[in-house]
DRENDO-78760 format. One line per 3 residues: number of its first residue (from 1); their letters; for each residue x, y, z of N, C-alpha, C. Coordinates in steps of 0.05 Angstrom, whole numbers, plus 5000, padded with zeros to 4 digits. Example, Ala and Ser with C-alpha at 12.3 -4.5 7.8 and 13.67 -1.06 7.14 Angstrom:
2
1> AS> 5264,4886,5156,5246,4910,5156,5264,4934,5156  5257,4955,5142,5273,4979,5143,5258,5001,5157;
END
This chain:
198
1> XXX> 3029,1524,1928,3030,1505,1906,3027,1476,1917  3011,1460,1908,3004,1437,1916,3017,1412,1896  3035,1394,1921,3055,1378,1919,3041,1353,1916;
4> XXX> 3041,1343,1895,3036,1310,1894,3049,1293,1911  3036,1277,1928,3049,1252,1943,3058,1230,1933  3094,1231,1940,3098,1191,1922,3072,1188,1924;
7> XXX> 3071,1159,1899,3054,1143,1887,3050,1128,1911  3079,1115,1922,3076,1094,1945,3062,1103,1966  3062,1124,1980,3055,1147,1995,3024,1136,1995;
10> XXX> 3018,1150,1973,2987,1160,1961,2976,1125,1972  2995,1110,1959,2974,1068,1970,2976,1071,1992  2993,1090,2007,3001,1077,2036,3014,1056,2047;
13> XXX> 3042,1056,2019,3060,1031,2031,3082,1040,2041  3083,1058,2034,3109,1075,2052,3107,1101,2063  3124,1096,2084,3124,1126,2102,3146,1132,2091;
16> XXX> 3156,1156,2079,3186,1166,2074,3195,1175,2097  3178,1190,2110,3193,1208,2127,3210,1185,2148  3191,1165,2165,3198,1147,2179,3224,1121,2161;
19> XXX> 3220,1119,2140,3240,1108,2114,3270,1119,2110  3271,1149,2116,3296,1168,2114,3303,1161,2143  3294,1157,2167,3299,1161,2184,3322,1129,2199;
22> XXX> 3305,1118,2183,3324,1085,2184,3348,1084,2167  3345,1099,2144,3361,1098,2132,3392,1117,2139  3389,1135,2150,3399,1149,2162,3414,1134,2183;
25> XXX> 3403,1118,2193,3411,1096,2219,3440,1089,2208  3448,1076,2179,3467,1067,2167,3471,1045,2172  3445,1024,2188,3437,0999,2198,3425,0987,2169;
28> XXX> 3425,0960,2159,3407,0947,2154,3381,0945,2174  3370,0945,2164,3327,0946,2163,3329,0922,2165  3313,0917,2184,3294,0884,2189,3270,0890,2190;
31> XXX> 3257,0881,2159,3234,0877,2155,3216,0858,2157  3200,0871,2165,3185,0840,2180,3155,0847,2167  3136,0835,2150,3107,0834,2150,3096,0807,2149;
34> XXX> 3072,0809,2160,3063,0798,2175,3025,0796,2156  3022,0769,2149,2989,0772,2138,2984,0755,2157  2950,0735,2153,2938,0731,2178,2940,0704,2168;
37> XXX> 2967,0691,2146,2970,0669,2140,3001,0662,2141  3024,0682,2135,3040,0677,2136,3067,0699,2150  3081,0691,2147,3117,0720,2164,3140,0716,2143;
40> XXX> 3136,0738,2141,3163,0741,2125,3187,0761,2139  3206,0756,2140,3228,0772,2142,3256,0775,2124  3260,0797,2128,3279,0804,2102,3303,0823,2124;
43> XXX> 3323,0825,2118,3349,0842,2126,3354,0860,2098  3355,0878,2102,3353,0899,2069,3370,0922,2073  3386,0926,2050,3405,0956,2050,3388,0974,2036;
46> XXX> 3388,0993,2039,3376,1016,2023,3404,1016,2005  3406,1020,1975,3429,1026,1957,3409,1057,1938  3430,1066,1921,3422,1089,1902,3400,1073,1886;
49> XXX> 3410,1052,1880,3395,1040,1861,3367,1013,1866  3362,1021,1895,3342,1003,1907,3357,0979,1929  3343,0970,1944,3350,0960,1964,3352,0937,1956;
52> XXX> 3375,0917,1974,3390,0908,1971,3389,0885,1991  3371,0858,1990,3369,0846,2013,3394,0828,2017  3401,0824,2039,3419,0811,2050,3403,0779,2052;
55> XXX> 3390,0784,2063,3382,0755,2074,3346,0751,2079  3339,0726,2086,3305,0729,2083,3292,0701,2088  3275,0705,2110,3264,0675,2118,3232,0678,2107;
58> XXX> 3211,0668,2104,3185,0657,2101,3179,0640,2117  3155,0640,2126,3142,0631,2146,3139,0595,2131  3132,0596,2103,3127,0568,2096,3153,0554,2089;
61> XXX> 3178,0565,2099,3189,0548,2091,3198,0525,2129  3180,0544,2137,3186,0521,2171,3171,0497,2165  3157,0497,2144,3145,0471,2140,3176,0440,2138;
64> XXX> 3193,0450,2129,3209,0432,2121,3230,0427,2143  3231,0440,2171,3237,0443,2188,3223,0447,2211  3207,0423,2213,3185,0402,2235,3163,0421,2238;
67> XXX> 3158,0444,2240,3136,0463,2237,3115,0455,2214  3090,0448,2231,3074,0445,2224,3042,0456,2220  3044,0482,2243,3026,0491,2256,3012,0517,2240;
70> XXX> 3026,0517,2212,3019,0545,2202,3033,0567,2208  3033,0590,2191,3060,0607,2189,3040,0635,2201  3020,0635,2214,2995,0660,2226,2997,0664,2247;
73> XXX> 3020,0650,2268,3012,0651,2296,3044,0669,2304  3042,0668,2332,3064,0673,2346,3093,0664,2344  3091,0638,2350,3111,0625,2342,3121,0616,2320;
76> XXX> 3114,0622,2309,3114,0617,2267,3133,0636,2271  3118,0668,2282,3135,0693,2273,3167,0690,2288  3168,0682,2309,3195,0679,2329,3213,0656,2311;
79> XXX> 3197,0624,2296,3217,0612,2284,3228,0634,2253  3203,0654,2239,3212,0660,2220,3237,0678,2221  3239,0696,2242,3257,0713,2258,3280,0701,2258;
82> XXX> 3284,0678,2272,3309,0673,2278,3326,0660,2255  3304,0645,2240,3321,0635,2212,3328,0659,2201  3315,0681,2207,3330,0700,2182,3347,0710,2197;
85> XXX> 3352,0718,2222,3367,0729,2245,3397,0704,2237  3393,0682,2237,3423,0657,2228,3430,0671,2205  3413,0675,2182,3424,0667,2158,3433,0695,2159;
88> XXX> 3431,0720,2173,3443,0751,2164,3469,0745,2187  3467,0733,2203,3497,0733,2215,3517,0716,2196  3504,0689,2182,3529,0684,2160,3541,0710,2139;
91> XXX> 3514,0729,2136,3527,0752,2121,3540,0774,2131  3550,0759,2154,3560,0776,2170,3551,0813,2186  3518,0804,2193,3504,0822,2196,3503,0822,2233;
94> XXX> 3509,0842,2242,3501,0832,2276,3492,0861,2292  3475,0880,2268,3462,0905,2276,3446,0908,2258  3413,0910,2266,3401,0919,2243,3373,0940,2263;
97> XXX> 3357,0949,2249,3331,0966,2255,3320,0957,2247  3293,0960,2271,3269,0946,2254,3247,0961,2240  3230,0955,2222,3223,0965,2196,3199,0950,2200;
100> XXX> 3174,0959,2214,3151,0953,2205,3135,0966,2186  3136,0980,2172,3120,0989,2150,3104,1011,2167  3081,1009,2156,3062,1032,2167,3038,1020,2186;
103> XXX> 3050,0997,2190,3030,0985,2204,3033,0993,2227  3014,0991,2249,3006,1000,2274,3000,0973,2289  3016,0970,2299,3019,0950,2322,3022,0949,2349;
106> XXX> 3011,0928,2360,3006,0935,2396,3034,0916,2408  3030,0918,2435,3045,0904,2448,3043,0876,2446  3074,0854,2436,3059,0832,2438,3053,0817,2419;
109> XXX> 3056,0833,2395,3045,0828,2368,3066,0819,2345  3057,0796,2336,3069,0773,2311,3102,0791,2304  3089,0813,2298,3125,0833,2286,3149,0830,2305;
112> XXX> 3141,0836,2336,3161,0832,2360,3163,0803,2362  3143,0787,2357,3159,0763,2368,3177,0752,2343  3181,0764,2314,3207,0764,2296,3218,0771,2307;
115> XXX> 3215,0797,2318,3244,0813,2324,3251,0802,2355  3244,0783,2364,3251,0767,2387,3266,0747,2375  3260,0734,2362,3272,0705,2342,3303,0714,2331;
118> XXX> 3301,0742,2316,3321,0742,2311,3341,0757,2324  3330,0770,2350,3350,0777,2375,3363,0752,2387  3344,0734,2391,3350,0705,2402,3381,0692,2383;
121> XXX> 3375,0696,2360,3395,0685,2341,3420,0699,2342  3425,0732,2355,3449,0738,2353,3441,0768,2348  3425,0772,2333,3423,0803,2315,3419,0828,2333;
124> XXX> 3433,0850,2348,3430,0875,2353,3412,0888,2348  3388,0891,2360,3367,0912,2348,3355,0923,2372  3360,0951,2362,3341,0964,2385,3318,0966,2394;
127> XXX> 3307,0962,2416,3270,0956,2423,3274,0960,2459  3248,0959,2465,3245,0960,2492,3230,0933,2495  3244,0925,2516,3232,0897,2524,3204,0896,2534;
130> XXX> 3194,0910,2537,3159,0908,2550,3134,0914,2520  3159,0910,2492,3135,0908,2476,3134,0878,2462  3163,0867,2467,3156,0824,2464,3138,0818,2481;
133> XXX> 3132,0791,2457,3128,0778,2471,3128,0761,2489  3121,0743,2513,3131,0724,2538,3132,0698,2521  3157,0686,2531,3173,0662,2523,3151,0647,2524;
136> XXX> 3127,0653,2539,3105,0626,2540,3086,0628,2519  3078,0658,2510,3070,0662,2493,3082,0654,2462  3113,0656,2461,3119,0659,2442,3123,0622,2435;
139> XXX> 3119,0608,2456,3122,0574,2455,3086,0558,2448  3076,0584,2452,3048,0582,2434,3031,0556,2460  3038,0574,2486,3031,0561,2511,2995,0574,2518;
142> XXX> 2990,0588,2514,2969,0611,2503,2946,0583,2494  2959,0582,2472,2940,0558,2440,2937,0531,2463  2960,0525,2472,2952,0504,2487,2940,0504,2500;
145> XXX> 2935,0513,2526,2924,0527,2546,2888,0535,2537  2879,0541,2519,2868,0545,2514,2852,0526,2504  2858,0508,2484,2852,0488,2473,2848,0464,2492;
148> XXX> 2866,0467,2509,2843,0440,2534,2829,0457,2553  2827,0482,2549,2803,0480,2562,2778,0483,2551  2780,0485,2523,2760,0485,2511,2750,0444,2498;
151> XXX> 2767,0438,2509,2772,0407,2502,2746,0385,2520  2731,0408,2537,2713,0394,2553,2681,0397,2535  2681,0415,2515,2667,0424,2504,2676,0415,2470;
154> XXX> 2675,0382,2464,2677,0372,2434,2670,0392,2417  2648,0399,2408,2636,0414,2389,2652,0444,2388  2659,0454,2405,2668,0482,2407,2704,0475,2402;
157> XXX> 2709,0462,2407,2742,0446,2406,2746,0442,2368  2725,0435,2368,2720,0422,2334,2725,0451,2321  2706,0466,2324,2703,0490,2307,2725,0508,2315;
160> XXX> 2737,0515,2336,2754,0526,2347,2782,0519,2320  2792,0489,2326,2813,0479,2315,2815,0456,2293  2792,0465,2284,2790,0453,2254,2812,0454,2236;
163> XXX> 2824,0474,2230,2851,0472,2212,2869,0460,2223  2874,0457,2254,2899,0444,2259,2886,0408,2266  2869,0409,2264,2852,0378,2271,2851,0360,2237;
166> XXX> 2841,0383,2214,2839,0371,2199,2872,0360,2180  2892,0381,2197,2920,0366,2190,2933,0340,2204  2911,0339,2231,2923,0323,2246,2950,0320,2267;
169> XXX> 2943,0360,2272,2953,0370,2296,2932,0363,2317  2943,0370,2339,2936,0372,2363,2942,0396,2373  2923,0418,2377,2936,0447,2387,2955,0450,2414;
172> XXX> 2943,0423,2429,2957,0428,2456,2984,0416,2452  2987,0398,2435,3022,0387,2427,3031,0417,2414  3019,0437,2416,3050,0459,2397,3066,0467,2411;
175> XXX> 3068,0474,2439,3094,0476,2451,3114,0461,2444  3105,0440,2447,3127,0417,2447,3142,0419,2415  3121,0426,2392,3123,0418,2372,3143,0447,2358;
178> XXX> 3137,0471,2377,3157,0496,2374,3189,0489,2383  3187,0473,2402,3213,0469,2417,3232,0450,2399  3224,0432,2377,3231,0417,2360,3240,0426,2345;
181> XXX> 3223,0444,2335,3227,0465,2302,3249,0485,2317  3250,0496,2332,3270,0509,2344,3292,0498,2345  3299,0476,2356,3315,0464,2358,3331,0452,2330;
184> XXX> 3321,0450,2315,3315,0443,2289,3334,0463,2271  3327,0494,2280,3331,0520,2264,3366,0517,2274  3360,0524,2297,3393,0530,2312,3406,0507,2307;
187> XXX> 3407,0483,2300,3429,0465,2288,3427,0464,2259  3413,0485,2237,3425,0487,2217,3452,0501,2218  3466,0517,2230,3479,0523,2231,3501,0516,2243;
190> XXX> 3503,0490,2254,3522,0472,2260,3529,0446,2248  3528,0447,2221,3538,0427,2199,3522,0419,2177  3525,0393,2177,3501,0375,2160,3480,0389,2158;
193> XXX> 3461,0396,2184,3433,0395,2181,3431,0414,2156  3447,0434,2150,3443,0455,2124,3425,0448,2103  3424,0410,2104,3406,0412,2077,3387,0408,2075;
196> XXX> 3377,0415,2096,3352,0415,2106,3338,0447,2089  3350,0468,2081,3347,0490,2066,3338,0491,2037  3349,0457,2034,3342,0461,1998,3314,0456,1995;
END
């Protein structure tokens, strides 16, 4: 007799089997997706009656917290990580699993360097260290690096970094400009800076 597949199943937004298996954990899920513009992360209970987020960062909201660089890259995903990695330890969260969906991801890739951001911040999660990303990578040393050397070649520099040129970035200032916003994140949680959230 032939079994209909969840609906969700059938789109391909959920794996149950891999879904039961987190849940089972009796961890909050750190969800993390990832488009080719922005990061979101969420901390989520599974309940009877649907899940239950605890806490949750967006990639656009680093805009308001010196990030400037766009919410698509590496380091977008490590600041979106760790804001949500702070704000689940005020909810008194300091174990969770991570929950990439059904996506298929390599070593290295935007999801780990969340789940770096918000290891960095405090949060317990199980992983093997050889699938983060490198601190230089994740300081978006890569973009820089790249961008002066393409910097000998105007025309190719232009087209290369047009979005961050026509904001009036400089690709090779984003290290510096990660280390700010970073800096930035980790003293919301030491007083005043809080209102920096609204």
């Amino acid at each position: 007799m032939y079994s209909m597949p969840h609906r969700r199943r059938r789109e391909r937004r959920t794996d149950y089997e891999k879904r039961s298996a987190l849940v089972i954990s009796g961890l909050p899920r750190i969800v993390v997706r990832a488009s080719s513009k922005h990061t979101s992360v969420q901390f989520v209970e599974a309940r009877p009656q649907g899940d239950h987020v605890y806490a949750a960062a967006k990639s656009t909201e680093l805009r308001e917290l010196a990030w400037k660089y766009g919410g698509g890259n590496l380091p977008a995903a490590y600041l979106t990580g760790m804001l949500a990695g702070l704000r689940a330890i005020e909810k008194d969260i300091r174990k969770a699993v991570l929950d990439i969906g059904l996506r298929r991801v390599s070593k290295g890739a935007r999801v780990f360097s969340a789940l770096k951001g918000a290891v960095d911040a405090g949060i317990e999660i199980p992983h093997g260290k050889e699938v983060l990303p490198s601190d230089a990578r994740v300081k978006g040393e890569h973009i820089a690096a790249y961008a002066k050397q393409l910097s000998t070649d105007p025309e190719k520099y232009r087209a290369q970094f047009s979005g961050y040129l026509s904001k009036k970035l400089k690709p090779e200032d984003l290290p510096s400009a990660f280390e700010k916003a970073k800096e930035r994140i980790a003293g919301l949680e030491k007083g005043p800076q809080k209102e920096a959230r609204k």
